[in-house]
C-alpha positions, 0 to 999 in steps of 0.5 A, a space after each residue: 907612275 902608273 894610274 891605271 887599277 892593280 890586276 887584283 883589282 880590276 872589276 873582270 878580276 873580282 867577278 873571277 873571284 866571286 864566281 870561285 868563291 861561291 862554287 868553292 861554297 857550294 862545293 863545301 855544301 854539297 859535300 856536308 850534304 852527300 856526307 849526310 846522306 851517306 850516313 843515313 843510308 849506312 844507319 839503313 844498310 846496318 838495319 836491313 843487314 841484320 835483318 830488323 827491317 825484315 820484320 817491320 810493318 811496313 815490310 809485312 804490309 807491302 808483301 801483303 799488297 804484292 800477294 794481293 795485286 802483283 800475279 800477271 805471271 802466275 801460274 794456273 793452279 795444278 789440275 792435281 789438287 783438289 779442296 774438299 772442303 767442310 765449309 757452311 754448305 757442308 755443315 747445313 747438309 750434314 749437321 754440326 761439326 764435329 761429325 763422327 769419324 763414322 762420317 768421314 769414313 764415308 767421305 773417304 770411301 767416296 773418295 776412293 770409289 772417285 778415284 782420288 789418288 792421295 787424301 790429305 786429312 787436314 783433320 787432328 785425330 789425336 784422340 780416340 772418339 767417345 762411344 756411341 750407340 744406335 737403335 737397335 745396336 748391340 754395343 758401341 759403333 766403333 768410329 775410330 775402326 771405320 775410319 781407320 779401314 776406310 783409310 786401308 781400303 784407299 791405301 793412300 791417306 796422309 793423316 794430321 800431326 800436330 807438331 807444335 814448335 817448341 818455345 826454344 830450342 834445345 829443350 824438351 816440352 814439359 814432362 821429359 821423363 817415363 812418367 811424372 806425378 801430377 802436380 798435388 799428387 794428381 795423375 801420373 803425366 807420360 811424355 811423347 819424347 820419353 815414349 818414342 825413345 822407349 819404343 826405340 830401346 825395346 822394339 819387341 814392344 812395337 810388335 807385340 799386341 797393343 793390349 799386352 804392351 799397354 799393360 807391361 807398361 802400365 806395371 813400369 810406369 803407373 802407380 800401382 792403383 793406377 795400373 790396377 784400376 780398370 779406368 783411370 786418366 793416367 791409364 787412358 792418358 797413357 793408352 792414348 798416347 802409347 798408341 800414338 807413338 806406336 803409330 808414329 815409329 810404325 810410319 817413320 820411314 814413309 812419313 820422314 826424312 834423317 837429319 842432314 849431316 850439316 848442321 842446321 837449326 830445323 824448327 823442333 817440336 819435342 811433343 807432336 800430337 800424332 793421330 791414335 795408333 789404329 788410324 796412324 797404323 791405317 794411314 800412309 804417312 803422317 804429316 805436320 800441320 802445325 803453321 802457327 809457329 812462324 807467324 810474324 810480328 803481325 801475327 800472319 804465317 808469310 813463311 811456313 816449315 816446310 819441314 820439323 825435326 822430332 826425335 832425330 827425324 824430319 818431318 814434312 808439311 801435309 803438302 809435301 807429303 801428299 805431293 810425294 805420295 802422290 808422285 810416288 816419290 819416297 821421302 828418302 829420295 829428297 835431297 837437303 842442301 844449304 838453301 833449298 830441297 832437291 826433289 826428284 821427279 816430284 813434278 810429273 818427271 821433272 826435278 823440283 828445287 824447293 828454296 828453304 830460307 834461313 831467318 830469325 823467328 822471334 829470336 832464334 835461328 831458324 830454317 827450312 822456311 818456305 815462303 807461302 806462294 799463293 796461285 792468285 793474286 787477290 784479296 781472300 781464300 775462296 777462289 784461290 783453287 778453284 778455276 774463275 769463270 773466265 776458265 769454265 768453272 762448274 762442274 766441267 773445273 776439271 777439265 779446265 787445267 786448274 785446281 778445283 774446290 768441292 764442298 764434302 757436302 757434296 761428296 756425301 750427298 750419294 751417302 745422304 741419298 743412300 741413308 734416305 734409300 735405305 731408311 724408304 726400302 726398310 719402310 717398305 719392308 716393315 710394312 710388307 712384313 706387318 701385312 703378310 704377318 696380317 695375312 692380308 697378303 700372301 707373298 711366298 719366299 719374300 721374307 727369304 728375299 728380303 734376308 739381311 737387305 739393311 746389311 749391303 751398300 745401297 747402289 752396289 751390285 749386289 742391293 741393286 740385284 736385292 732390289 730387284 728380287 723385291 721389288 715385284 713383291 713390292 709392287 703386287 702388294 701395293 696392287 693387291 691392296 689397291 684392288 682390295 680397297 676398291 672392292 671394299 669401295 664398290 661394296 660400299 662396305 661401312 666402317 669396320 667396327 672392330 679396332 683390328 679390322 680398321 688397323 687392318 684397313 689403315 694398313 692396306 691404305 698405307 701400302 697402296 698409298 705409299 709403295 708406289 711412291 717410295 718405290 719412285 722415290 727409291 729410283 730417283 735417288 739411285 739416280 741421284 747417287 749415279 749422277 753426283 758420284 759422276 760429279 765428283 770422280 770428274 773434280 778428283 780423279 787423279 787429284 790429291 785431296 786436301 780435306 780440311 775445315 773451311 767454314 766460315 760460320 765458326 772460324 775453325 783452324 783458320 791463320 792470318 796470311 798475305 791474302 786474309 786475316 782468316 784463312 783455312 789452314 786446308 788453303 795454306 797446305 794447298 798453296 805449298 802443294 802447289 808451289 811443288 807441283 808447278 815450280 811456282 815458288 818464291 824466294 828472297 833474293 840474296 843478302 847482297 842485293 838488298 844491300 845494293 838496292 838500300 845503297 842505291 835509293 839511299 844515294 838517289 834519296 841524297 842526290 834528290 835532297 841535294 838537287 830538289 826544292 822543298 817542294 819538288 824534293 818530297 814529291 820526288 821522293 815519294 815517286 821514288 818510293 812508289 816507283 821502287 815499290 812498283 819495281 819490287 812487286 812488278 819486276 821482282 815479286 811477279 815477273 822474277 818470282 823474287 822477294 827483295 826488300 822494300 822498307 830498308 831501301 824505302 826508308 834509305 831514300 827517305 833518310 838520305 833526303 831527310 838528311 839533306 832537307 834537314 841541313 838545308 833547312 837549318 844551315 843554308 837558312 842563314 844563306 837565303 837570308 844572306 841573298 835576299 838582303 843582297 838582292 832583293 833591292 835591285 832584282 825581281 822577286 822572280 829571281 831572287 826566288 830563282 837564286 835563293 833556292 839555288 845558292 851556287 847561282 847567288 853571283 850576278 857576274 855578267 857571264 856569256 850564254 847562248 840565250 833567247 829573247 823575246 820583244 813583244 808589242 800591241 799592234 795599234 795600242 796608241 790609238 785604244 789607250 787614246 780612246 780608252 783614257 788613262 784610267 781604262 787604259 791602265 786597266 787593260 794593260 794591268 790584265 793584259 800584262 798579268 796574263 802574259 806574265 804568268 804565262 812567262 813564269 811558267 816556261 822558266 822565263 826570266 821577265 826582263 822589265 816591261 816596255 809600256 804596252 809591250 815586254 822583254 823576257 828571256 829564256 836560259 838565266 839564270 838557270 841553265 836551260 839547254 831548251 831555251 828556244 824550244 821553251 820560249 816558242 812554246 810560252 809564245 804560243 802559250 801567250 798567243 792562245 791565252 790572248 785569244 781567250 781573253 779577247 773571246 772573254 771581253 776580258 778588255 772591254 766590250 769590242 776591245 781586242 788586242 793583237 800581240 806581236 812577237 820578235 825571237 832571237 837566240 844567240 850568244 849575249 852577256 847576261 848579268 847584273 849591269 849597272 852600278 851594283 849593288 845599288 842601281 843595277 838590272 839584271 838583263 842582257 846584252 847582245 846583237 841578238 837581243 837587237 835582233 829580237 827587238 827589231 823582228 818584233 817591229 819587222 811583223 808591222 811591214 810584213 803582216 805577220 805575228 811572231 818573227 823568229 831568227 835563224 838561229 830560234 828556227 835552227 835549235 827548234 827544229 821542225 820537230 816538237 810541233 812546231 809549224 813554220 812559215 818561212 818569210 826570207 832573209 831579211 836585212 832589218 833595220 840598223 843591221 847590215 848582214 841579212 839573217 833567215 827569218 820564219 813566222 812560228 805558226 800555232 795549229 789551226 785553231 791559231 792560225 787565221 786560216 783555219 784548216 787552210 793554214 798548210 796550204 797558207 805555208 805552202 804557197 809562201 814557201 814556193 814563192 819565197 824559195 822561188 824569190 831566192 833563186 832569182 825566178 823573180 817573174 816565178 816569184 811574183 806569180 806566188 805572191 799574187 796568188 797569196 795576197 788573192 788568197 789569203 789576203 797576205 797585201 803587206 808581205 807581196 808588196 815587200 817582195 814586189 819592192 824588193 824584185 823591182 830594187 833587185 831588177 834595177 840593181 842588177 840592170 844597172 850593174 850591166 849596163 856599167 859592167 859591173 858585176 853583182 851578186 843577188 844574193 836573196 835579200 830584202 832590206 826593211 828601211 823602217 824599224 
């Protein structure tokens, strides 16, 4: 019979089976996890393709943030566009908004004498300005008249229309029909849409005069008291409003675009606020400056219609407008295709392919959205456009190739100036007058001179040639009256007494006093007109001026953007100019990639919950996270000018880790509790800990690795425990120990057992390292350096210093749970190379060196990494019979006992022991005489010299018996 144990029962056999059942469980494990994973990033991939991820906070925060700080490769704002700005300057010089239209007219023709090539009034003018009068004035000053022909005279002025989205689509805004009664009987409401569809039906009411058509209408559509009234609201209403679709179907060709044949959900707006007639029939087109619509969740306009349907028609943002205008590129040259504008020549020759986006806003379907581009990367409006000081800015911005910005202060500062002139030339004539009417001076054909003076433009040619008519009567009366009171001075004349004689006097005083210096006065403000009319033709000529509010005492007209909670809406028609005129847009990147991109992080986010420790999984994830961040502002939003989620793969990373951490937490529970009853009796508590996070490592089977090992002893310790006594002793070694210890545990070591003053560690097991050597000659001279440290601390006493030697071997060994298991085992391995180390370790004592490492160590570190050699020979150690190549590990200088010297050290050991290996003995001892002088190296030179006598010996004795043999370059030690 045979006794010996069945094969399902031998211990090799159920090792086998243990290893396949724990990778089977891990297995299984991973699965739950990966399918876990999965599931989340599915959840994430639902939400990010029906677009709710889109319109997350976080979604709006990092577009913010990448608006804010992501721009390397952003484009210098085009030298086309110019701000002219009604900012706090402007107010302070001008006075408080709102200004008469009388005003703006000025601006306007200032503009025009600069030379600007398109003026887009960011300014609504949808209702006619109340009259007002002047001193002196026969009837009203008509402010809507100015205005309208300042914008005839430059011929290229794009006016405001406020065309307000509608709440949903396919309805039309309250009051649809002709004419509808007020509610309680009130005035009669007019409908916009009803108007512009009549004045389509009847065309002869376009062309007949506004004051005939106005009262035709009035008969159809008011109530006959109304009608009849010589002022009511519904008439005024009516007279507004009629006006402003007049001014609209007049512009419609220059001002809009036909549908597209496809069909598309275009933002619509049934009621526009357009400007009154006279100034949209005065204006070159009319444009949209309604951004509010599209706001986001947040309340933020990221994305603005770049066009609006209205009564059949597209009309465009203010931007597109005046850059088409500015281009000469009619409206009826844009192309409209699935996502984008095609506009040709709108860029300086170049075509232009504006992208347009498709998305839900609040609910509907929406398109011909345009992603707000901003020219500058940072926090706030005000130097979006204008050139940043590095660039030059100051009066020479438009020579710096960049967008500028003005104060409208500043472009009415000649007209103030010019106020001011001829408020001093009229002083100057009404004095002149009072004292020839006086007959106090007698100057012929002034009064004919001076003839309608107040009716020319103060600095034009013909005021100048006025002037100068002038200005000689001026002149001798202020000398005449000089030389008169000088005469009245030299009499000695007292006072008059009569109240016309000293009026007479305080006349003369007054013409001689003040002539001179108004007439100074007047001729530095001609020069002051000159020199800021200079100015602003260098800002704006060539340039579209994009007129709006900007000041920051009353935020008027302002939106939340990427860039600040108040921004002027002039800044965001300037960013959409912008985009047209340099290319520089940015758009979402297809569906399909951000899909990929949620797949993507959500399999990294699994992959790091499956892998990672509770620890390193969430600082894992979040470098994730953050690394993703950085790929979708410096990569996609800076370098590409795209836009690609951030959220949906965000969260899918976050959620596929969360899975995985969620399982491990609640399942794999039962698990740790499992492997710590199971080891913590026999194992450290290091590996225990090793295991437990790791649940495929929990057999302890005895497997074959390629390992290092380590041996480390004190040099001389016998004799300081002696000295020290048990107490102290402890004390020491209880530092000591810890120290290294820690050391140890922080290059991935596994701490064998400690060996009295010394200890034995390994590197590759548990765990799988493919670094193990490279990790223990780092945690070597880790050691050795902390060792130092502590004996410059006197962390051991005072004069007590330890020296640490150090043996290292790698090679194939058995690692595993030896012994009786699971009572009476040890965790530890068996080998010829963990021989080996130990006796490298008590090799440095006869060679008088400190870290000994094996060929093997040398060969699988390298001379890479930094690490520095001393090459000792071969070496055949004690107990073992084949030679093995053996090095000293040297640290830097700061380690080696010879300082800066420690190359030379190398050096010098190096060509003796090479020199020793091709049997140069004489060659040989020379080398190591020379290092024993210079480096005190006794122990080592004594061995080679040993070693060359045996060596001689040998070899003479062979040849004197006729024998042969072979010297092969080794040293046998004889002592462990």
């Amino acid at each position: 019979m045979d006794d010996r144990p069945s094969r399902a029962t031998r211990p090799s056999d159920r090792r086998e089976q243990a290893r396949a059942a724990a990778g089977s469980r891990a297995a299984a494990m991973r699965r739950r996890q990966w399918l876990l994973g999965l599931g989340a990033t599915l959840i994430v991939l639902a939400l990010q393709g029906v677009g709710v991820l889109d319109r997350q906070i976080v979604e709006y925060a990092s577009l913010d943030v990448r608006a804010q700080w992501f721009g390397r490769s952003s484009l210098t704002p085009s030298p086309e566009i110019a701000i002219v700005a009604i900012d706090d300057r402007a107010i302070e010089t001008v006075g408080r908004w709102p200004w008469d239209r009388a005003r703006l007219a000025q601006a306007i023709d200032e503009l025009s004498r600069a030379g600007a090539s398109v003026i887009a009034m960011d300014l609504l003018l949808d209702s006619p300005q109340a009259p007002r009068y002047a001193p002196g004035r026969e009837g009203p000053i008509d402010d809507d008249g100015l205005i309208a022909a300042a914008m005839a005279r430059h011929g290229r002025v794009v006016v405001a229309a406020n065309f307000a989205l509608d709440r949903a689509r396919g309805t039309l805004a309250p009051g649809s029909g002709l004419g509808e009664e007020g509610a309680g009987g009130g005035a009669t409401r007019i409908s916009m849409p009803a108007l512009a569809a009549l004045l389509e039906q009847r065309p002869e009411l376009r062309e007949m005069p506004e004051a005939d058509a106005l009262a035709l209408l009035a008969k159809e559509m008011l109530s006959e008291s109304e009608a009849s009234a010589s002022r009511s609201a519904a008439l005024d209403d009516l007279s507004i409003k009629f006006g402003a679709a007049r001014g609209l179907a007049a512009r419609l060709p220059a001002s809009s675009m036909p549908l597209p044949d496809r069909a598309h959900f275009w933002p619509r707006s049934s009621d526009p606020r357009p400007p009154i007639g006279r100034i949209a029939s005065a204006a070159a087109a009319i444009a949209n400056v309604t951004i509010s619509g599209t706001h986001d969740n947040d309340g933020k306009v990221r994305r603005v219609p770049l066009l609006v349907e209205h009564q059949g028609r597209l009309w465009p943002m203010l931007g597109l407008s005046a850059v088409a205008l500015h281009r000469g590129v009619p409206l009826s040259d844009l192309r409209l295709e699935e996502d984008r504008l095609l506009a040709p020549h709108l860029a300086g020759g170049e075509a232009r392919e504006v992208p347009l986006r498709r998305e839900r806003i609040r609910g509907r379907t929406t398109d011909g959205l345009f992603f707000l581009t901003w020219p500058r990367a940072m926090e706030g409006w005000v130097d979006q456009f204008r050139p940043l000081a590095a660039a030059g800015a100051g009066e020479g911005a438009a020579e710096a190739g960049c967008a500028t910005t003005l104060s409208i202060g500043g472009v009415l500062h000649p007209v103030l100036v010019a106020e001011r002139i001829a408020a001093n030339a009229a002083e100057l004539d009404r004095w002149t007058r009072r004292a020839i009417a006086a007959e106090l001076l007698v100057l012929d054909g002034y009064e004919s001179a001076a003839e309608g003076l107040g009716e020319l433009d103060v600095g034009g040619e013909a005021w100048r040639a006025r002037l100068a008519e002038l200005r000689p009567f001026w002149e001798q009366a202020a000398g005449e009256a000089a030389g008169f009171l000088e005469f009245l001075g030299e009499m000695d004349g007292e006072e008059p007494e009569s109240e016309e004689d000293r009026a007479r006097l305080t006349l003369l005083k007054e013409i001689a006093a003040k002539f001179p210096r108004i007439l100074e006065e007047i001729d530095y403000g001609l020069g002051a007109i000159e020199r800021q009319r200079r100015v602003i033709r260098s800002l704006v000529s060539g340039r579209i001026c994009l007129v709006g509010f900007a000041s920051t005492a009353a935020p008027v007209d302002v939106v939340g953007t990427s860039i600040h909670s108040y921004t002027p809406g002039v800044y965001v028609h300037a960013a959409v100019a912008n985009s047209l005129l340099t290319g520089m847009s940015r758009s979402r990147v297809p569906l399909w990639l951000d899909l990929l991109s949620v797949a993507v992080l959500g399999l990294l986010g699994t992959f790091v919950g499956a892998r990672g420790t509770v620890i390193t999984g969430p600082l894992a994830v979040a470098l994730l996270i953050v690394l993703w961040f950085l790929v979708t502002a410096v990569a996609f939003w800076d370098a590409w000018w795209s836009i690609i989620a951030f959220t949906g793969p965000g969260l899918a990373a976050a959620g596929g880790w969360l899975a995985v951490m969620l399982h491990r937490l609640l399942v794999e529970q039962r698990a740790r509790r499992r492997t710590e009853e199971r080891f913590r009796s026999y194992v450290s508590p290091a590996v225990v800990d090793i295991l437990v996070n790791n649940p495929e490592l929990d057999s302890m089977a005895p497997q074959e690795r390629e390992l290092t090992v380590m041996f480390t002893d004190l040099a001389g310790f016998t004799t300081i425990a002696e000295r020290l006594g048990s107490v102290r002793t402890a004390e020491v070694l209880a530092t000591y120990l810890g120290a290294m210890t820690e050391v140890l545990q922080s290059t991935g070591a596994t701490l064998d057992k400690y060996l009295g003053d010394g200890m034995m560690a390994f590197w590759g097991a548990p765990i799988a390292d493919e670094e193990h050597a490279v990790n223990a000659c780092r945690a070597v001279l880790e050691m050795m350096r902390t060792l130092d440290r502590l004996n410059a601390a006197g962390a051991f006493g005072e004069g007590e210093m330890l020296h640490m030697r150090v043996g290292l071997a790698a090679g194939e060994l058995m690692v595993g749970d030896f012994g009786n298991p699971p009572r009476n085992s040890s965790y530890t391995v068996i080998g010829d190379a963990a021989n080996l180390a130990a006796r490298l370790e008590s090799a440095n004592k006869q060679l008088g060196t400190r870290v000994l490492v094996s060929q093997r160590v040398y060969e699988l570190v390298g001379e890479e990494g930094g690490f520095r050699w001393r090459p000792i020979g071969r070496i055949a150690v004690k107990g073992k019979a084949e030679a093995e190549g053996v090095y000293e590990l040297v640290g830097d200088d700061d380690q080696s006992p010879h300082g800066g010297r420690t190359g030379e050290w190398i050096e010098l050991t190096r060509r003796a022991v090479e020199a020793f290996a091709r049997g140069e003995f004489d060659a040989a001892l020379a080398g190591f005489d020379l290092l024993e002088r210079e480096f005190g190296e006794g122990r080592l030179a004594e061995i080679y010299r040993r070693s060359v006598a045996e060596w001689r010996n040998l070899l003479a004795s062979a040849a004197d018996g006729g024998a042969e043999v072979r010297f092969d370059g080794t040293i046998t030690l004889t002592e462990k």
